[in-house]
PAVOTOR-277508 format. One record per residue (C-alpha): residue in one letter; x, y, z. Coordinates in steps of 0.25 Angstrom, whole numbers, padded with zeros to 4 digits, always signed. Layout:
BEGIN
AXYZ...
***
This chain:
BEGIN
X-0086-0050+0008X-0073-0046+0004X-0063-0057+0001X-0051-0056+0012X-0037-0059+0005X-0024-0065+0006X-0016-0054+0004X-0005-0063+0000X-0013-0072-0009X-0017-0056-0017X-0002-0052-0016X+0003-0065-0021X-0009-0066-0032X-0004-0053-0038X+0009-0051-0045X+0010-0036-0045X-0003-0029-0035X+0009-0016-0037X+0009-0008-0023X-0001-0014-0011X-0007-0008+0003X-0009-0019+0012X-0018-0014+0023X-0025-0022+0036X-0029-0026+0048X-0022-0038+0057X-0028-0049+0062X-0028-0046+0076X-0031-0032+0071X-0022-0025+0079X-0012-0021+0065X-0013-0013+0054X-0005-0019+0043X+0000-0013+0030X+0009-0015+0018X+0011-0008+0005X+0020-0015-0004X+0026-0011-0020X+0028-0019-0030X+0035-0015-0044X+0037-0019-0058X+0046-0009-0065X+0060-0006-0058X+0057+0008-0053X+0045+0003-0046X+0052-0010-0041X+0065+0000-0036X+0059+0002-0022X+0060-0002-0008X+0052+0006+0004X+0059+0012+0014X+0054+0016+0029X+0051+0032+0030X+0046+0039+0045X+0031+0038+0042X+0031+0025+0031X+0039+0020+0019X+0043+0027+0006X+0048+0019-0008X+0061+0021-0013X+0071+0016-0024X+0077+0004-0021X+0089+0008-0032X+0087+0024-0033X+0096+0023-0047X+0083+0013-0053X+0072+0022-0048X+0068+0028-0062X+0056+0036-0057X+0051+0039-0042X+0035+0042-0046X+0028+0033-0039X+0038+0025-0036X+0044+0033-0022X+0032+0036-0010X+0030+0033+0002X+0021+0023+0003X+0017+0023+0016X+0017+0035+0029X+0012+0038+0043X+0003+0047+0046X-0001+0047+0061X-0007+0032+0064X-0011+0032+0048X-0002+0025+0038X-0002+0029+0023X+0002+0019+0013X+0000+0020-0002X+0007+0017-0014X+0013+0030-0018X+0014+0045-0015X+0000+0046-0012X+0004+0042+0003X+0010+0056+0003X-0003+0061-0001X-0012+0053+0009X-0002+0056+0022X-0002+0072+0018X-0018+0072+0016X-0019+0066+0029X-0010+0073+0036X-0020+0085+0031X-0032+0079+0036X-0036+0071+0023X-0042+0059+0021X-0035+0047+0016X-0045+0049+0003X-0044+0063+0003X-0030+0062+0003X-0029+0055-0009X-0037+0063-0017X-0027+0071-0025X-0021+0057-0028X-0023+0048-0040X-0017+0034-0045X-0002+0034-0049X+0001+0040-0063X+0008+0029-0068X+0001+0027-0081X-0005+0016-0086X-0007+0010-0073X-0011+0022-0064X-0007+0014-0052X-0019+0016-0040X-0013+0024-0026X-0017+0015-0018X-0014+0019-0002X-0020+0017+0012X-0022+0023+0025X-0020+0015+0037X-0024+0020+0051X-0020+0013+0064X-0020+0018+0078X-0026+0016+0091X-0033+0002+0089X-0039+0009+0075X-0037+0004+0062X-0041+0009+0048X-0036+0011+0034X-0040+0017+0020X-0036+0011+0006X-0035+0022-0007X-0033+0017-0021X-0034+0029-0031X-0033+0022-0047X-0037+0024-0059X-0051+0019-0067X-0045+0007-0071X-0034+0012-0079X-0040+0026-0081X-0032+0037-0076X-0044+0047-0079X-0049+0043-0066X-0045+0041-0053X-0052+0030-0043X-0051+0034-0028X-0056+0021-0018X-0053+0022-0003X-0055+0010+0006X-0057+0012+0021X-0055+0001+0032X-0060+0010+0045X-0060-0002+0053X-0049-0015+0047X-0053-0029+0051X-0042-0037+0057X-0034-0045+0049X-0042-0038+0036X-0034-0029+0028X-0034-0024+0013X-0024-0023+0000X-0025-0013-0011X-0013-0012-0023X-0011-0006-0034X-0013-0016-0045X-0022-0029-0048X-0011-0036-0053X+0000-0033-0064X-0003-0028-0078X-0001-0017-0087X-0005-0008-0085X-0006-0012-0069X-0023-0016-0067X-0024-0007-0054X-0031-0012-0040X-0045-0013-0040X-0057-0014-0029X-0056-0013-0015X-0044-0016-0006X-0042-0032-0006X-0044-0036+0009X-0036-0046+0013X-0032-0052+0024X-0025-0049+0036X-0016-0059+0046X-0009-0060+0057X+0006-0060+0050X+0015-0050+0057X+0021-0039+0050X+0032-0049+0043X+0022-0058+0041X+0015-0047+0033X+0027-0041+0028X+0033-0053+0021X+0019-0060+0017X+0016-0048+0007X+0031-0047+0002X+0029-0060-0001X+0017-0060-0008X+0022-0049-0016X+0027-0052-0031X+0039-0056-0029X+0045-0049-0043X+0035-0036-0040X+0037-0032-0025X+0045-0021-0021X+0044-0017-0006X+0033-0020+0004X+0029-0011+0018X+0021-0016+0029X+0016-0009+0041X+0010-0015+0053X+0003-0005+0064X-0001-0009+0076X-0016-0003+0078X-0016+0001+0092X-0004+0008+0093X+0001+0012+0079X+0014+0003+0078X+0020+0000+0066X+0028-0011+0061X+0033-0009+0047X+0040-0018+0037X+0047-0015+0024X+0052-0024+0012X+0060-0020+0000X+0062-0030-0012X+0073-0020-0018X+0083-0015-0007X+0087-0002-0008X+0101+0002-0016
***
């Protein structure tokens, strides 16, 4: 069986996990909960705040005279697509809500796709799919790296969750721990557990966690399963100039 976590135990037990996707189920069952937070090291990547669009969130400099290069840096990181919600750690949520729209899978969608080319540490996409409507839930988790440090080969795992158990959910980010270059995620999803917290409670228990000298800006999403709703929280370590 696999071990359930204390996603704030993980959170606090890791100095730099770079950019996260939080995914689960509540305890009663009757919420989808989501957060997607980035964390940074170098002053591009830590001039960021995220701001609310029409269908998600999209990065932006905090201080647009600092921002010495957009690649990577400015996406959006999470949309709306009908009752699905795409969340991912770069432009690839782009990708996955264009697919989609055609008719593609989440998997097929990313099949033009690849980790990010930011050399020696080809950062993994990692991104999720998370459908919730009518009393159904279910979500996918994608990670796209490289073999272990080699860019020659690109590794492609899906995870599917067809049917969440309450109070369950899972965690995937880009990096084991600090290093360089960064060690990227490996293995399955960690599962961890889920509470009873409201979307506060949520909201501030992962900021919290967060390294205090690394985070940048945390979202969280609750949806209310049987009809869709959404409550939405946004934090920002950098207010914006």
């Amino acid at each position: 069986m696999m071990k359930i976590n204390d996603l704030k135990e993980l959170l606090e037990g890791n100095a730099y996990p770079g950019r996260g996707i939080v995914v689960g189920r509540s305890e009663d069952g009757k919420t989808a909960e989501i957060a997607y937070f980035i964390m940074g090291r170098s002053v591009n990547s830590r001039n960021r705040v995220f701001t609310a669009t029409s269908d998600g969130i999209r990065t932006e400099a905090a201080d647009p005279s600092k921002l010495s290069d957009p690649h990577l840096i400015i996406y959006s990181p999470v949309r709306t697509l009908g009752n699905i919600t795409i969340v991912t750690n770069g432009d690839q949520t782009d990708t996955i809500y264009d697919g989609m729209s055609m008719g593609q899978t989440f998997e097929q969608s990313l099949r033009c796709r690849e980790y990010e080319d930011d050399a020696p540490n080809y950062t993994p996409r990692i991104s999720a799919v998370v459908t919730a409507a009518g009393g159904e839930l279910s979500y996918s988790i994608s990670i796209l790296k490289s073999a272990d440090g080699d860019p020659s080969c690109c590794e492609r795992f899906t995870f599917d969750y067809p049917a969440p158990v309450a109070g369950v959910g899972h965690f995937i980010h880009t990096y084991m721990g600090d290093g360089s270059p960064l060690p990227s995620f490996e293995g399955e999803p960690e599962k961890i557990a889920v509470g009873a917290d409201n979307i506060d409670g949520f909201t501030m228990k992962i900021w919290n966690a967060l390294n205090g000298d690394n985070k940048v800006s945390l979202y969280t999403c609750f949806i209310d399963i049987a009809t869709g709703e959404k409550q939405t929280r946004i934090i920002n370590k950098y207010d914006k100039a």
